[in-house]
C-alpha positions as CSV (number, residue, x, y, z in Angstrom):
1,X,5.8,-80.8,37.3
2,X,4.6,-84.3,38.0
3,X,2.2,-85.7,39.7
4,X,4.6,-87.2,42.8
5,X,5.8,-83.8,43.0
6,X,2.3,-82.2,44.0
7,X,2.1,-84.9,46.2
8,X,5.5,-84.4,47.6
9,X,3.3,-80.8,49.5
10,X,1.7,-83.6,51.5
11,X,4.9,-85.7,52.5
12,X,8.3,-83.9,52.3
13,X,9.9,-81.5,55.0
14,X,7.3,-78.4,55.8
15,X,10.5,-76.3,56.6
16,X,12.2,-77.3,53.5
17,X,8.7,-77.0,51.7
18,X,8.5,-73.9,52.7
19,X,12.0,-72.5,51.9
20,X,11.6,-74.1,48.2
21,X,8.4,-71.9,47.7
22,X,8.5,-68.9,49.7
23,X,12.5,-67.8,48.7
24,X,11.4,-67.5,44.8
25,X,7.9,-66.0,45.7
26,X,9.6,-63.6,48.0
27,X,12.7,-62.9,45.5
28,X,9.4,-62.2,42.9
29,X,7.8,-60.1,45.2
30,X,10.8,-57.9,46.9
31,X,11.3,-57.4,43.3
32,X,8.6,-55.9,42.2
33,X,8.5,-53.3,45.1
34,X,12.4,-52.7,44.7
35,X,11.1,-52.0,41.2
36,X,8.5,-49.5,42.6
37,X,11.3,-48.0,44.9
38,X,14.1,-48.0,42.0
39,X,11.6,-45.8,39.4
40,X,10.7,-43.6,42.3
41,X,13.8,-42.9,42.5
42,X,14.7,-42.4,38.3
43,X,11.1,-40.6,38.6
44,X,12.5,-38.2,41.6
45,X,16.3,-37.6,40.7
46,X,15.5,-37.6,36.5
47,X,12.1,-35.5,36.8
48,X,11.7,-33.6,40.2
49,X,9.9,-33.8,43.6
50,X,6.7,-32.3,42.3
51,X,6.4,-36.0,39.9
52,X,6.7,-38.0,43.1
53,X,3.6,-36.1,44.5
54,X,2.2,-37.0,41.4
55,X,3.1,-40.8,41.4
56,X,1.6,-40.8,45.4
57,X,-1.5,-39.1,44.0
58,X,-2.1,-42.1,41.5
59,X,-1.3,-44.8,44.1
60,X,-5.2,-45.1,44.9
61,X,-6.2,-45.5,41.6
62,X,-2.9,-48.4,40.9
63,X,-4.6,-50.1,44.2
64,X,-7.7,-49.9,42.2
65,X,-6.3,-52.3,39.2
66,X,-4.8,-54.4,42.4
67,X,-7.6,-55.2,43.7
68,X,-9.1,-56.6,40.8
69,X,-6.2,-58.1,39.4
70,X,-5.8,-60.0,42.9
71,X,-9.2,-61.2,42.9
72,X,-8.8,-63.4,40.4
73,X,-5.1,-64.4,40.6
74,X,-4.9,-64.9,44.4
75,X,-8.6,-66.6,44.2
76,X,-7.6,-68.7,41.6
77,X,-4.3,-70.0,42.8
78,X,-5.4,-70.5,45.9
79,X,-8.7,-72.7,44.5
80,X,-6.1,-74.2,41.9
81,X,-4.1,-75.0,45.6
82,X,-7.4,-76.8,47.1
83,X,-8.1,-79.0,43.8
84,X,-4.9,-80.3,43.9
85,X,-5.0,-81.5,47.4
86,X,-8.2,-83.5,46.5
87,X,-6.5,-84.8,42.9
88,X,-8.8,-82.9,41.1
89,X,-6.6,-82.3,38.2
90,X,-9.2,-81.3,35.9
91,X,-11.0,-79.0,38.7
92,X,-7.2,-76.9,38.9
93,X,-7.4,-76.7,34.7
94,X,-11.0,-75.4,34.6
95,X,-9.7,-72.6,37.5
96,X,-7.0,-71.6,35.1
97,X,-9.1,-71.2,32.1
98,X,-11.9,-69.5,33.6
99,X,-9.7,-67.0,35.7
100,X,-7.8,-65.7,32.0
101,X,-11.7,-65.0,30.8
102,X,-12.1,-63.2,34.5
103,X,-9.0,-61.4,34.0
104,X,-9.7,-60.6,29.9
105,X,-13.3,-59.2,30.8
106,X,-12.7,-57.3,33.9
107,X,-9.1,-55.7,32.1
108,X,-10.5,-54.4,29.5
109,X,-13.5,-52.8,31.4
110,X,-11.1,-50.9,33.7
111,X,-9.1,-49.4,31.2
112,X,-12.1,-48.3,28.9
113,X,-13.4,-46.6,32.3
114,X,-10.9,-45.0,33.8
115,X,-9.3,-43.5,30.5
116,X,-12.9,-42.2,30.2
117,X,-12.5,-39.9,33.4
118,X,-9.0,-40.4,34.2
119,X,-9.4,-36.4,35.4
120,X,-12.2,-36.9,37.1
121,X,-10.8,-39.8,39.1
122,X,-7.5,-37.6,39.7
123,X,-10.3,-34.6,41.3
124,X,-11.8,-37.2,43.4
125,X,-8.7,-39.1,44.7
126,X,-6.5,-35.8,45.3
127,X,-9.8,-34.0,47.0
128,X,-9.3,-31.4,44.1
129,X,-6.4,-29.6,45.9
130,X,-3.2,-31.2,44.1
131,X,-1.8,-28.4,42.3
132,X,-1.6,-28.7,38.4
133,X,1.8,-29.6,38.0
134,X,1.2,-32.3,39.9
135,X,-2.4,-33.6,38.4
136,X,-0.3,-33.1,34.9
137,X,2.7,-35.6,36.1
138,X,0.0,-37.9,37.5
139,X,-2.2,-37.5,33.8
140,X,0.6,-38.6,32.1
141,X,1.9,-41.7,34.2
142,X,-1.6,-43.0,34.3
143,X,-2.3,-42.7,30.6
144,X,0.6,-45.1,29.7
145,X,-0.1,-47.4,32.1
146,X,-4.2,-48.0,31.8
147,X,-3.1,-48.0,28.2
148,X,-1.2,-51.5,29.3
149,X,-3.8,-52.4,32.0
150,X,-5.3,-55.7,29.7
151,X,-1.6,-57.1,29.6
152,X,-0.9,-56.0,33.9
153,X,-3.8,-57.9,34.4
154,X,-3.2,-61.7,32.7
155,X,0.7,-61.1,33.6
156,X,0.4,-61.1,37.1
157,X,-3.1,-63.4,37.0
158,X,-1.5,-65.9,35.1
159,X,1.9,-65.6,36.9
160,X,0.1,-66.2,40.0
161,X,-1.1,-69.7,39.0
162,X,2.1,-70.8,37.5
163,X,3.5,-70.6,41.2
164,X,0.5,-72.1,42.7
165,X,0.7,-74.7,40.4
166,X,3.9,-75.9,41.6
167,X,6.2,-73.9,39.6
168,X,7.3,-71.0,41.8
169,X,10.9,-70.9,40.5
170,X,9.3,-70.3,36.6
171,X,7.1,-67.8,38.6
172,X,9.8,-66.0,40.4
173,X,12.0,-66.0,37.2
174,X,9.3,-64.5,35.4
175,X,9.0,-61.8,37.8
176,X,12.8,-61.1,37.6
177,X,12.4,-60.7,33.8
178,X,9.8,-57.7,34.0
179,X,11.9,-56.3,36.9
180,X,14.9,-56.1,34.5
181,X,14.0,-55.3,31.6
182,X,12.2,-52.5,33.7
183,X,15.1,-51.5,35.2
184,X,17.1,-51.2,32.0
185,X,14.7,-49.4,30.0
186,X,13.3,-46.8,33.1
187,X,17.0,-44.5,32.6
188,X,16.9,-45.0,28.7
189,X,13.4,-43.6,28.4
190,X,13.3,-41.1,31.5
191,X,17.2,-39.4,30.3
192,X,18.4,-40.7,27.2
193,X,14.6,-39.9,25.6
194,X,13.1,-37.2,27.6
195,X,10.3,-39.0,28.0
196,X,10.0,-38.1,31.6
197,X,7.1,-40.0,33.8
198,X,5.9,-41.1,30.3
199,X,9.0,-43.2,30.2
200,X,8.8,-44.6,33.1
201,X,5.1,-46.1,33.0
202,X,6.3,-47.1,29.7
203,X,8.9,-49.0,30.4
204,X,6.4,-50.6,33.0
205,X,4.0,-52.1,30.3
206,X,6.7,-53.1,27.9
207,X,8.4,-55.5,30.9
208,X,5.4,-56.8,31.1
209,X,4.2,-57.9,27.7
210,X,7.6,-59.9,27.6
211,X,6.7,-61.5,30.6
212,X,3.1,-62.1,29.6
213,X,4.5,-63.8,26.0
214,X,6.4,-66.3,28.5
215,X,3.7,-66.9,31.0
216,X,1.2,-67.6,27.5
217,X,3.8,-70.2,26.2
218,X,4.2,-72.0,29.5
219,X,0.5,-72.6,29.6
220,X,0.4,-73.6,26.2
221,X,3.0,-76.5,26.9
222,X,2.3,-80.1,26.7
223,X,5.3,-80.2,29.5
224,X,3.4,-78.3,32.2
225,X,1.4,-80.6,34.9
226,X,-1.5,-77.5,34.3
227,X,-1.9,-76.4,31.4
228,X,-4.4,-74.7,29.0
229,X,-7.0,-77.3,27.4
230,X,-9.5,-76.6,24.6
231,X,-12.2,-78.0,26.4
232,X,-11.6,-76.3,29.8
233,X,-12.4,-72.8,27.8
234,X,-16.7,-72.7,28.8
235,X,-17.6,-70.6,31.8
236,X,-18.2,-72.5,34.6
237,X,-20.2,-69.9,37.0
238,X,-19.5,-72.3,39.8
239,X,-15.5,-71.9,39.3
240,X,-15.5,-67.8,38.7
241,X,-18.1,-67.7,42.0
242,X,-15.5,-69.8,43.8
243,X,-13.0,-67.8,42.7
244,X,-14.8,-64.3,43.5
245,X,-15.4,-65.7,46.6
246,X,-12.0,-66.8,48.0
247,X,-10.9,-63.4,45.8
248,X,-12.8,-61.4,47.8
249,X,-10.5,-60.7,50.6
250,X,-7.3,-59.5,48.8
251,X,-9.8,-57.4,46.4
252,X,-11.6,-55.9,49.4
253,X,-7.9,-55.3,51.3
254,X,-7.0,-53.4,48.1
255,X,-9.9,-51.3,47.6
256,X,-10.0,-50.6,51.4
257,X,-6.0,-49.5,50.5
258,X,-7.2,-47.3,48.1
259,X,-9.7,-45.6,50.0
260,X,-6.8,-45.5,52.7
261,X,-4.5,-43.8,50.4
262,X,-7.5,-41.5,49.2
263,X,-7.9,-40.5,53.1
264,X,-4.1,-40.0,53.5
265,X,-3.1,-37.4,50.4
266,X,-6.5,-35.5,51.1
267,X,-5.7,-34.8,55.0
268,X,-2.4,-34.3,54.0
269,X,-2.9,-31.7,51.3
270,X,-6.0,-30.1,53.3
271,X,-3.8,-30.2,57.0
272,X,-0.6,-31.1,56.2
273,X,1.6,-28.1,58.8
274,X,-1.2,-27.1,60.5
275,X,-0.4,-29.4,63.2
276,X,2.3,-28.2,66.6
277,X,4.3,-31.3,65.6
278,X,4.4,-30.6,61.2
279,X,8.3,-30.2,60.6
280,X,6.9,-27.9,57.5
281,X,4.5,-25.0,58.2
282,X,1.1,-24.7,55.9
283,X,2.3,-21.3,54.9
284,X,6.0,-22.8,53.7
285,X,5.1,-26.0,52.5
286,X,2.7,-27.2,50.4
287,X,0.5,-30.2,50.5
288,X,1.8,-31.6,47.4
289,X,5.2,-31.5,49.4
290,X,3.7,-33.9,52.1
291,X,2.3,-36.1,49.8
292,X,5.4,-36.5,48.3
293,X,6.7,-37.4,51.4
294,X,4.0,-39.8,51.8
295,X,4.9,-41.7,48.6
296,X,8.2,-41.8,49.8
297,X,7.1,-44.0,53.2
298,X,4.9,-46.1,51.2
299,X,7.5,-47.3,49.0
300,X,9.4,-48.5,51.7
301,X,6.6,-49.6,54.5
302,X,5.2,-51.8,51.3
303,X,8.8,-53.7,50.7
304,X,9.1,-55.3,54.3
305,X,5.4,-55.8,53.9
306,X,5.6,-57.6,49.9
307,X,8.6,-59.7,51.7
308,X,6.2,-60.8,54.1
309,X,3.5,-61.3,51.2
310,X,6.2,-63.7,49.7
311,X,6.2,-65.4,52.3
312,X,2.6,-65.8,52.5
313,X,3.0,-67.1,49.0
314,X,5.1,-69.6,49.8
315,X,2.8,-71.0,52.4
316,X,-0.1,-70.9,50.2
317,X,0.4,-74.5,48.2
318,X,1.4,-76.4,51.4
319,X,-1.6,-75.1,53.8
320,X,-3.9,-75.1,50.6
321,X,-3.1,-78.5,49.9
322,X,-2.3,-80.0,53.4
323,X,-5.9,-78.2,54.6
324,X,-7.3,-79.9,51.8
325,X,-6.1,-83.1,52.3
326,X,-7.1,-83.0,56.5
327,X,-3.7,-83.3,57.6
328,X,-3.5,-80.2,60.3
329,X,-0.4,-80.8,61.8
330,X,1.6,-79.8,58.7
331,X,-0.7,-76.8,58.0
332,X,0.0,-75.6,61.6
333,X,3.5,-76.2,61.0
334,X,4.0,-74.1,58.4
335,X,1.7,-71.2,59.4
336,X,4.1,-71.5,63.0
337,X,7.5,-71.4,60.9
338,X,5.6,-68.6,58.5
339,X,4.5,-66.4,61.4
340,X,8.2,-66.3,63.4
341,X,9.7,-65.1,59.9
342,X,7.4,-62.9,59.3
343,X,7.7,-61.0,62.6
344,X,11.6,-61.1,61.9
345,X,11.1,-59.0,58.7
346,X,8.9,-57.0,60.2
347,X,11.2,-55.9,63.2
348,X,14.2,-55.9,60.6
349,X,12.1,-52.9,58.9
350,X,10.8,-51.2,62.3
351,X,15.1,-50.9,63.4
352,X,16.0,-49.3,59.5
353,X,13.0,-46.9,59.8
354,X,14.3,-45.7,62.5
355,X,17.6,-45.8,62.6
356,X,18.4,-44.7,58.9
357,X,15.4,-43.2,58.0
358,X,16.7,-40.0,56.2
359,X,19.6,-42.0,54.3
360,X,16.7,-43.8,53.1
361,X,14.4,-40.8,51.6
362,X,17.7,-39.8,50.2
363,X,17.2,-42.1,47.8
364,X,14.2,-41.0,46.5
365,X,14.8,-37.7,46.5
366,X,18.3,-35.1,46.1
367,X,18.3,-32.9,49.1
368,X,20.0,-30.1,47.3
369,X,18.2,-29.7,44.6
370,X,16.1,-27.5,46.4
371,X,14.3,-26.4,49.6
372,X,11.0,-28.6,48.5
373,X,13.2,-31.8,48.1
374,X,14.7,-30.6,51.5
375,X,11.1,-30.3,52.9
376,X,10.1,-33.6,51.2
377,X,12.8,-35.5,53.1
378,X,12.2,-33.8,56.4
379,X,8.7,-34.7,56.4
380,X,9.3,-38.6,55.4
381,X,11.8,-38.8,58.1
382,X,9.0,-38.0,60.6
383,X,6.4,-40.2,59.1
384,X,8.6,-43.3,58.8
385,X,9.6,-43.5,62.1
386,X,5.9,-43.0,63.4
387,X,4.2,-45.3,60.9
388,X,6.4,-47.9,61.7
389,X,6.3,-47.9,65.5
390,X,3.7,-51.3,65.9
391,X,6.0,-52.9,62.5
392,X,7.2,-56.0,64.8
393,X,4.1,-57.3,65.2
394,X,2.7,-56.1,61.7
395,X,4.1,-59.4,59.8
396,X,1.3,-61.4,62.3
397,X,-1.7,-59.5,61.2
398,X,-0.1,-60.0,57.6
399,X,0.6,-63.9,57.8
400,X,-2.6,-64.8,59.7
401,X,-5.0,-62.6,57.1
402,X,-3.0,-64.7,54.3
403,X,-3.7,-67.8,56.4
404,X,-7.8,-67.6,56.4
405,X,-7.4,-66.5,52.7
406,X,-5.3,-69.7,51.5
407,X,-7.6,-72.6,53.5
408,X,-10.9,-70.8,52.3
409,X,-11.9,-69.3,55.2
410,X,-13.0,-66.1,53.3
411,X,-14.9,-64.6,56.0
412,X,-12.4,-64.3,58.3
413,X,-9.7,-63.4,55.8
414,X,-12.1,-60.1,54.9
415,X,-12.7,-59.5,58.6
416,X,-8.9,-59.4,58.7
417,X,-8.0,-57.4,56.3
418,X,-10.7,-54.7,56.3
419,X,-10.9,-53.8,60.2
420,X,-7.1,-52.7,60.0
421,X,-7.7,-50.4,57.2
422,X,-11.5,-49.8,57.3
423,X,-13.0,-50.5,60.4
424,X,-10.2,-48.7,62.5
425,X,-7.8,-46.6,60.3
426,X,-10.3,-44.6,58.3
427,X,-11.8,-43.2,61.0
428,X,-8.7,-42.2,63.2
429,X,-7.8,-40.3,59.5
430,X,-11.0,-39.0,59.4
431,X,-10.4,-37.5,62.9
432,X,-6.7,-37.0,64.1
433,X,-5.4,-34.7,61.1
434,X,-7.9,-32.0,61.9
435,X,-6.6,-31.8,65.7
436,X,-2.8,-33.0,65.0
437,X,-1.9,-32.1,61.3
438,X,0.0,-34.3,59.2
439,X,1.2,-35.7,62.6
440,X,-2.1,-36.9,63.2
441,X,-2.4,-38.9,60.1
442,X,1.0,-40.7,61.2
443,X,0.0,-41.6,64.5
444,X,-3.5,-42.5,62.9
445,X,-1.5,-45.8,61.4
446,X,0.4,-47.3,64.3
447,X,-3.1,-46.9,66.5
448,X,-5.3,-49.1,63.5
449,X,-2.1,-51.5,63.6
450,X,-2.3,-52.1,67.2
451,X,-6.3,-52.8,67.1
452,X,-6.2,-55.1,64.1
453,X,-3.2,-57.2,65.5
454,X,-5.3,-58.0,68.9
455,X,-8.6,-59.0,66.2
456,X,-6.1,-61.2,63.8
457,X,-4.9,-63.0,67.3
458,X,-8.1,-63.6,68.8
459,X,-9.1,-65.4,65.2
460,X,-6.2,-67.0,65.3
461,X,-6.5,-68.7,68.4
462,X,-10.1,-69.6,67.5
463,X,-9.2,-71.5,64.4
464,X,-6.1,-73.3,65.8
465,X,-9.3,-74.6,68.6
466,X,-10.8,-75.2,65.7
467,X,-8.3,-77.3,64.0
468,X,-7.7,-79.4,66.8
469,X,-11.4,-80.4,67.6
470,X,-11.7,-81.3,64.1
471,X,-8.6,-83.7,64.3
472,X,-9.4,-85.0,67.7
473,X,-13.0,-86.1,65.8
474,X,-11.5,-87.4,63.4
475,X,-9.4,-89.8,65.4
476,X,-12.3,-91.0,67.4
């Protein structure tokens, strides 16, 4: 990339600026929840409904790695975003360098850890009732992939930059690599080896190794406007504080997911039928069973919402960049045109969940293989339709959040993020199953949305105030 064509964030057509960034960025990230939905699947129909419960069980020890891994990719790309703005070329090539040592260091500490008390954390994050077949399929999944967690970590880190650098084509490419050579190798290893799980998380960290080879050697390029400098290799506390600091949000939004998650598979395997609305009686059904289920609405809640993500990423550059260069009309501009897509998507997946909501679990799961896959799909059925009832006005909350995050409004972005899951959600979890069953931690989700959408619009309409005194200053 040249140097007219960072400049061109600050000149050309917002709309057009905006579909040239956010369709590879969403393409990258649709695929890499499709991915999560297509080795459900392999994991469901190839190993059975008790390794879905097991996959579910892991999910808040994945959002774990997530949160640290998006620290330091989305801090860094979006501080790489603000340096460019100001023509700090140098400034962008010190964020790169300092966020692969980030990425190395904190890597390697999280897999050393939790491979240490990988059971332990299973106890803690299943509230030590998942039954053992479950805990075993979970054992196994996690093993293979901590084993990879060093590679996750500077492939998505590094990917991250390459699209906030000005490449998100290379970036979406990239991501369409690791999706398909997932893909490909998820049926070989799951049924042609019998490598169950196992196969699957292994076919994970293979994809990305590839991808992480390509993402070195772009980097490494002469050719590429950023790219890695001998110099640029000293730690700079100023750049990694910077980074932890813009970091912070997407890191605390994960964690807070994690707890969430946590919350969710304990209430459902402690409640889970107890409840006059449960499709599935405590006595009939297990908890793993609604867990499973869980899993099952996850996957697909978390596609409309990584969309929506995609499009945040294709904002990021032309707010980063436009914020940093004082020219507000273009930012607001593309947060507009980013907000009314985002509330499409998110209506397009409130009208699937619940209008085909049990051809949907279907394909996770094979209703006659037996009564706890036909309990599994019953049960997701129910959840999806009640999870998703405030989804219209879910991809505001989402863009707005991404919004603070990308001009360096950290504060905000945190307040954002955590009141939806933390503030509000946690609590109704804490609460609702005990009275309501699993029913009660459905309707828990919906309630936080509703409260968290009225805080993101009442920031909202403070910075836009905000914005405008600030031009109307600088006019004077």
């Amino acid at each position: 990339m040249s140097k007219s064509t960072t400049l061109s964030l600050g000149t050309d057509n917002v709309g057009k600026l905006l579909f040239n960034y956010a369709v590879p960025a969403i393409i990258a990230m649709s695929s890499s929840s499709l991915y999560h939905i297509i080795d459900s699947a392999f994991v469901g129909h190839g190993v059975g409904g008790d390794a879905i419960a097991g996959m579910a069980i892991t999910m808040p020890i994945m959002n774990i790695g997530s949160a640290f891994g998006a620290m330091v990719g989305v801090g860094a790309g979006a501080r790489m975003s603000l340096r460019l703005g100001e023509g700090n070329k140098r400034a962008a090539e010190r964020t790169l360098t300092n966020a692969v040592m980030l990425n190395v260091v904190i890597g390697l500490v999280i897999m050393v850890v939790m491979l240490t008390f990988l059971d332990e954390i299973l106890m803690l994050f299943s509230g030590g009732r998942a039954s053992e077949a479950t805990l075993e399929y979970a054992r196994q999944f996690m093993q293979v992939i901590l084993s990879g967690n060093l590679i996750t970590h500077l492939y998505l880190g590094m990917n991250e930059m390459i699209r906030a650098s000005g490449y998100p084509r290379k970036a979406m490419t990239i991501t369409l690599i690791t999706f398909a050579i997932t893909i490909a190798l998820n049926p070989l290893f799951i049924f042609g080896f019998g490598w169950g799980i196992r196969g699957s998380a292994a076919a994970t960290v293979i994809a990305q190794f590839v991808a992480l080879c390509i993402v070195i050697a772009h980097f490494a390029s002469p050719k590429s406007f950023i790219r890695f400098k001998r110099e640029a290799f000293l730690v700079d506390w100023r750049v990694i504080g910077a980074i932890l600091s813009i970091g912070l949000a997407p890191f605390l939004m994960n964690i807070c997911a994690s707890a969430v998650a946590a919350f969710v598979n304990s209430a459902l395997l402690k409640f889970g039928g107890l409840g006059a609305h449960d499709l599935v009686s405590h006595e009939n059904g297990s908890g793993d069973t609604y867990v499973g289920a869980y899993g099952i609405v996850n996957r697909v809640v978390l596609l409309f919402i990584m969309i929506i993500q995609g499009l945040n990423q294709g904002m990021q550059p032309i707010v980063g960049y436009n914020y940093g260069a004082r020219n507000y009309a273009r930012v607001r501009k593309a947060l507009f045109i980013t907000i009314g897509l985002g509330m499409s998507i998110s209506t397009l997946g409130f009208l699937l969940a619940h209008i085909f909501p049990e051809y949907i679990a279907h394909i996770f799961v094979d209703k006659g293989k037996g009564e706890n896959e036909e309990q599994m799909i019953a049960i997701a059925v129910q959840g999806m339709r009640i999870i998703t009832t405030m989804f219209p006005l879910v991809g505001f909350q989402i863009v707005v959040g991404g919004f603070f995050q990308y001009i360096g409004k950290a504060p905000l972005a945190i307040i954002t993020s955590l009141t939806r899951q933390l503030i509000f959600l946690v609590p109704l979890l804490w609460t609702l199953p005990r009275i309501y069953g699993a029913y009660g931690v459905w309707i828990s989700m919906p309630i936080a949305d509703s409260a968290s959408i009225l805080l993101a619009f009442i920031f909202f309409v403070w910075q836009m105030r905000k914005m405008r005194r600030e031009e109307y200053a600088m006019k004077r």
